[in-house]
Structure formats: structure tokens, C-alpha cells
N, C-alpha and C positions, 0 to 999 in steps of 0.2 A: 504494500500500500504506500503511496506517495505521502500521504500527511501523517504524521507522527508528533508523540512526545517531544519536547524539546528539552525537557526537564523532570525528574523524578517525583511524580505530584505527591506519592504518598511521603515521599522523607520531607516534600515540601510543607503537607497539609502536617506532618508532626512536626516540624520544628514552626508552624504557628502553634501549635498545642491541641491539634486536631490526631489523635489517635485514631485507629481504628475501632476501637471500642469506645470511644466515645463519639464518633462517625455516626455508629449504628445505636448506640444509647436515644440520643437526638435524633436520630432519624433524617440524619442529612442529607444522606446518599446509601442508598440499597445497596446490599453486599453482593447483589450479581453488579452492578456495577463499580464495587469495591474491586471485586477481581477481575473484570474489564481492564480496569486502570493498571494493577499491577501486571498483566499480562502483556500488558501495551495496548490492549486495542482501547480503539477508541469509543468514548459514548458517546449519548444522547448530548443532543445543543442545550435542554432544563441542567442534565448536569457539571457540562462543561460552565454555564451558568452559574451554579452553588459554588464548583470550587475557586470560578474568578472573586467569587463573593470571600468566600474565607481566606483566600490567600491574597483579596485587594489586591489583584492585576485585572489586565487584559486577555482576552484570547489566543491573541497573537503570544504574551509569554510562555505558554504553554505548548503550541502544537506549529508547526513549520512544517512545508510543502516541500521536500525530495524530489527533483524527478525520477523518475524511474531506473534512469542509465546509472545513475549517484546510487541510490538502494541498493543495484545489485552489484555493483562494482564494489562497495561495502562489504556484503555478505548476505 
């Protein structure tokens, strides 16, 4: 897939004090989409949403467009 992480959101959302089990205490974000996130893939735009919220960025700090040739030349 050409759009990716750009940044590790879960060491992101812990180091504002956003655990995983506190994620799903509050009910922030659903734990299929918990392991979405750590898998890489990507979610929904409502969740992409929540985390720009709790980590106060943007979309763009998050996720960046790859072309394809750049992915697999990668690995």
C-alpha cells in the first residue's frame, strides 16, 4: 500500500499518557482498530480523527504517500 504510518502512533499515543488500556477503558478507539494500528494498516478517517485529537497534530503527521516503486525497492 502506498500510504503509511509515518510515525509509531501507539509509542506516540503512550508517551501523551494514552495507554492501551486506558484507550479501551474510555472507549477511545476499539481494539480491532487498536490492532489495525499496530499492524500498520491503516483505519477509518473517525479514527484517524481521535488520534489527531489526542496527540494534537495533523493528519499529515501521521500517515505519508510512498509511491509504489519507493515500497518495494524498501522491502
Amino acid at each position: 500500500m502506498a500510504i503509511r504510518y509515518k510515525v509509531d502512533i501507539m509509542a506516540e499515543l503512550k508517551q501523551k499518557g494514552y495507554s492501551s488500556t486506558k484507550i479501551r477503558e474510555e472507549k477511545l478507539i476499539g481494539q480491532s482498530y487498536l490492532q489495525q494500528i499496530r499492524h500498520g494498516d491503516l483505519v477509518s478517517w473517525k479514527t484517524l480523527d481521535t488520534i489527531c485529537s489526542l496527540l494534537d497534530c495533523q493528519p499529515g503527521d501521521l500517515i505519508e504517500y510512498v509511491r509504489e516503486a519507493d515500497v518495494n525497492e524498501r522491502g
